[in-house]
C-alpha positions in Angstrom: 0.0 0.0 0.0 2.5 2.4 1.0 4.4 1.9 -3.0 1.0 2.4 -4.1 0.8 5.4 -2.3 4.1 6.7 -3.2 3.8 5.9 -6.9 0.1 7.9 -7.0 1.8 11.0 -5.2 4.3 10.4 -7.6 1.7 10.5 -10.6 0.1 13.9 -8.7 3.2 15.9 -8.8 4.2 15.0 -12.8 1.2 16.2 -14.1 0.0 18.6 -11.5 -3.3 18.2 -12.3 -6.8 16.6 -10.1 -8.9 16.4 -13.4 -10.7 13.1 -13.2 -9.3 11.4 -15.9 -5.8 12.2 -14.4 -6.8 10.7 -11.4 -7.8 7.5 -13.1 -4.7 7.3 -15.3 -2.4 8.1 -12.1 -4.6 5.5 -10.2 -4.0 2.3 -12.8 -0.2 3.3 -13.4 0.4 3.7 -9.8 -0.9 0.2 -9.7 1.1 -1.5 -12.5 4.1 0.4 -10.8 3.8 -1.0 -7.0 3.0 -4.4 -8.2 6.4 -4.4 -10.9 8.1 -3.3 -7.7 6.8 -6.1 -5.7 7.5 -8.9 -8.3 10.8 -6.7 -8.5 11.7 -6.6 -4.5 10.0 -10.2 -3.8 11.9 -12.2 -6.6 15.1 -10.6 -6.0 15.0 -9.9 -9.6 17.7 -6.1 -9.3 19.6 -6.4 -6.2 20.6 -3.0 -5.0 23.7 -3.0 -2.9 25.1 0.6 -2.6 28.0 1.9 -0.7 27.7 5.5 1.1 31.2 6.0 -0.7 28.9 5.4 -4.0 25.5 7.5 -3.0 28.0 10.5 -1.9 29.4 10.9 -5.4 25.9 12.4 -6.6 26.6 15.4 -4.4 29.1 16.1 -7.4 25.7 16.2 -9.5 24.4 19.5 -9.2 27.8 21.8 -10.4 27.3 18.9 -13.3 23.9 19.9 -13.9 24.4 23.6 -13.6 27.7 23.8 -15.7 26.7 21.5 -18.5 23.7 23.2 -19.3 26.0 26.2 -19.7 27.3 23.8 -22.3 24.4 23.1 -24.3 23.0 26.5 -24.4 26.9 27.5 -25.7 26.5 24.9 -28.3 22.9 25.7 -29.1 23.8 29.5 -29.2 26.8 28.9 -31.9 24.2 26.6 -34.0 21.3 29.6 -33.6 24.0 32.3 -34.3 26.9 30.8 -36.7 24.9 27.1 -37.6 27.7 25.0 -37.0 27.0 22.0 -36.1 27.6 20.7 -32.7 30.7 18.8 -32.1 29.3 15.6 -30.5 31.0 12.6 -29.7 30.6 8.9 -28.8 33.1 8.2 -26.5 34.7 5.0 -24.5 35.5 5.3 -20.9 37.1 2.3 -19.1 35.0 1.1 -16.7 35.7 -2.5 -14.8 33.4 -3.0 -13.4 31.9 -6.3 -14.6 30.7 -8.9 -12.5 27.1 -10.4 -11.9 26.9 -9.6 -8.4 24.3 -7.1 -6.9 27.5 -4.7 -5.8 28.3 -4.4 -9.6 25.0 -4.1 -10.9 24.4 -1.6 -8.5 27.3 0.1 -9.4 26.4 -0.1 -13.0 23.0 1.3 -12.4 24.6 4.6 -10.8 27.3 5.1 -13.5 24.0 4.7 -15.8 22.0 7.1 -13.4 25.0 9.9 -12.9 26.4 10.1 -16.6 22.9 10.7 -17.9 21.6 13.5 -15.7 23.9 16.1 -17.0 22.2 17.5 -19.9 25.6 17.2 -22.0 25.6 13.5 -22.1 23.8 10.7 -21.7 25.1 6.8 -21.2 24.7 4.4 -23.9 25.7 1.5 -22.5 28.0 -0.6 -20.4 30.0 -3.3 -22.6 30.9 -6.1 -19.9 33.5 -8.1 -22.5 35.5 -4.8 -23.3 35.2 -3.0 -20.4 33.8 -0.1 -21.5 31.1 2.4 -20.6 29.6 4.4 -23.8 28.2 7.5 -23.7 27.4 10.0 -26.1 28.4 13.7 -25.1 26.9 17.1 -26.9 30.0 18.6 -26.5 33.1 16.6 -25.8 34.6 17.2 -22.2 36.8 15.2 -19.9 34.8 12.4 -18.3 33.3 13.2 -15.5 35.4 11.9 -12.0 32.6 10.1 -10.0 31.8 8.1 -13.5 35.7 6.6 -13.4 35.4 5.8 -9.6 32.1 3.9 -10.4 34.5 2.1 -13.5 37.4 1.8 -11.0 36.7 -1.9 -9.4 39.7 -1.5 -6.6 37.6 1.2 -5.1 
């Protein structure tokens, strides 16, 4: 009940709106939501083992907010203004982590979650075999630190 509950408040503060037929849209995907997260917690289907060390590197993910829309809008103004084309690239960072374990699966889900909340990039995927995290970035920058801690397995 209290997922339920969360997933309906949830529902009410995306569409900020107490029209009926929000209410019943809100009411069956608030459903479907707390019943996936049942069959989710109960089956043990995504284990989520994080480590302080871990959650404390998304303090870093504000001044990445904040800075890389600065980015876009400077790459959007030169397209608006000059039209050249953004200089986006795909780009390969090392990342080692690996293993089928819930600790590197949760530590895969949070490189996931923190390289795509920056506007300026977004993660593509992890390749297990190579070692590689993927991400595509709107304008090419140093990746970021707290994505090659996630990578780094010693740490």
């Amino acid at each position: 009940m209290a997922s339920w509950l969360a997933c309906a408040a949830f529902w009410l503060v995306l569409v900020a709106s107490f029209e009926a037929a929000e209410l019943w849209v809100g009411a069956i995907v608030a459903t479907i939501a707390s019943i996936g997260s049942y069959v989710v917690i109960e089956d043990k289907i995504a284990l989520f083992r994080a480590r302080p060390k871990w959650l404390a590197l998304g303090f870093a993910l504000p001044k990445a907010i904040v800075v890389d829309s600065f980015r876009v809008m400077r790459v959007l103004a030169r397209r608006l203004v000059y039209g050249t084309p953004a200089p986006s690239q795909i780009r390969a960072i090392p990342f080692g982590v690996v293993g089928d374990d819930a600790v590197s699966a949760t530590r895969r889900a949070l490189a996931i979650a923190y390289g795509t909340l920056p506007p300026n990039s977004i993660v593509l995927g992890i390749d297990r075999k190579r070692e590689l995290l993927y991400m595509h970035q709107l304008e090419p920058v140093e990746a970021p630190s707290y994505l090659q801690k996630l990578g780094d397995p010693r740490r």
